[in-house]
C-alpha positions in Angstrom: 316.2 31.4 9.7 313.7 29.2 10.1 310.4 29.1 7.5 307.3 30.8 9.4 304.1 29.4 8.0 301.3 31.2 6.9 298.1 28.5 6.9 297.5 25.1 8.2 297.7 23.7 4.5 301.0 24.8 3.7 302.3 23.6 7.7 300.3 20.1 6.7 303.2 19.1 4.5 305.8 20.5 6.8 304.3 18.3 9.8 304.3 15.0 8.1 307.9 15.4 6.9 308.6 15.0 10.4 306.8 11.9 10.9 308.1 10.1 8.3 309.5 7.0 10.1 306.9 4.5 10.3 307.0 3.6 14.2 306.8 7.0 14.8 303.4 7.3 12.8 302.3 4.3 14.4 302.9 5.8 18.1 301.1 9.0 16.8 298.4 6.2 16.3 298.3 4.5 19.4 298.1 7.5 21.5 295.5 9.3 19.5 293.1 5.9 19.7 294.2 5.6 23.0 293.3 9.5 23.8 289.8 8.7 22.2 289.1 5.8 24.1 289.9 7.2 27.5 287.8 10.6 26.8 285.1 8.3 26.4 285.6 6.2 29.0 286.2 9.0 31.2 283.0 10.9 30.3 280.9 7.4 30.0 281.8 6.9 33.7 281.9 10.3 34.8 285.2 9.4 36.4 286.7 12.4 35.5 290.1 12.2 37.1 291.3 9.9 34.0 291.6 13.3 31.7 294.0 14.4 33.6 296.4 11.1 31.7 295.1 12.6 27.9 298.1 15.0 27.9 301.0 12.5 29.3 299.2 9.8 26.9 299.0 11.8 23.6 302.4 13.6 24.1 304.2 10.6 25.9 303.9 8.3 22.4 304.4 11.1 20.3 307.6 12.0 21.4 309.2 8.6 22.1 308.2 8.4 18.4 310.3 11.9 17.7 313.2 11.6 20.4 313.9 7.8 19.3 313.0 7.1 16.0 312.8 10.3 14.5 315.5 11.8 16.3 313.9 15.6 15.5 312.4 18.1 17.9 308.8 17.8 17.8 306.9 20.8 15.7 304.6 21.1 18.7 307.1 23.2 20.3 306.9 25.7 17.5 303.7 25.7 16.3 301.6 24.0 19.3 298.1 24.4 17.4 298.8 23.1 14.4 301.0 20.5 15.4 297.5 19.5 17.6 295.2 19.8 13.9 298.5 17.7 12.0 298.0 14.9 14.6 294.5 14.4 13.9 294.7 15.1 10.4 296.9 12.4 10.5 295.5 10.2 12.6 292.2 10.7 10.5 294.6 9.8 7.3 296.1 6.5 8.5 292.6 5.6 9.8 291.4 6.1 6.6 294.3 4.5 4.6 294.6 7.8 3.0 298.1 8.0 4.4 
C-alpha cells in the first residue's frame, strides 16, 4: 500500500527522492526558468496566447527528466498540488544553492 502523506513537509522529502538524478533536477530547472520567463513575456506583451505553452513547457522537461533519466512515474500524478509547491521549492533550492 502505498504511504499517504499528511503535510507538504513530510511529502518535501518524498518529492526530492524522486528527483535525485542530476539531469533530471536540471530539466526541473530549465522548465521552471523557462515557465518564468514566458509568464512575463507573455503578460509584458499582453500576447496572451503564449500561456497556453506554460503547461506543455513545465510538464514536457519534467517528465523527459522522470521517463528517461529517472525512469519513475512522476509524483504529480498522485499528489498534483504538492508535486506543483516541490517544483518550486525546488527550483527556489537549486537557485539558491541550498540544494
Amino acid at each position: 500500500m502505498e504511504q499517504r502523506y499528511q503535510s507538504f513537509n513530510e511529502f518535501y522529502p518524498f518529492y526530492l527522492s524522486q528527483h535525485q538524478h542530476p539531469i533530471c533536477r536540471q530539466l526541473h530547472f530549465v522548465g521552471s526558468a523557462l515557465i518564468l520567463l514566458i509568464l512575463a513575456y507573455s503578460l509584458y506583451t499582453q500576447q496572451f496566447i503564449w500561456l497556453i505553452s506554460l503547461p506543455i513547457i513545465g510538464y514536457g522537461f519534467a517528465w523527459v527528466g522522470h521517463f528517461i533519466f529517472e525512469k519513475n512515474r512522476p509524483a504529480t500524478f498522485t499528489y498534483p498540488l504538492w508535486s506543483l509547491m516541490g517544483d518550486w521549492k525546488m527550483f527556489w533550492q537549486i537557485l539558491t544553492r541550498q540544494l
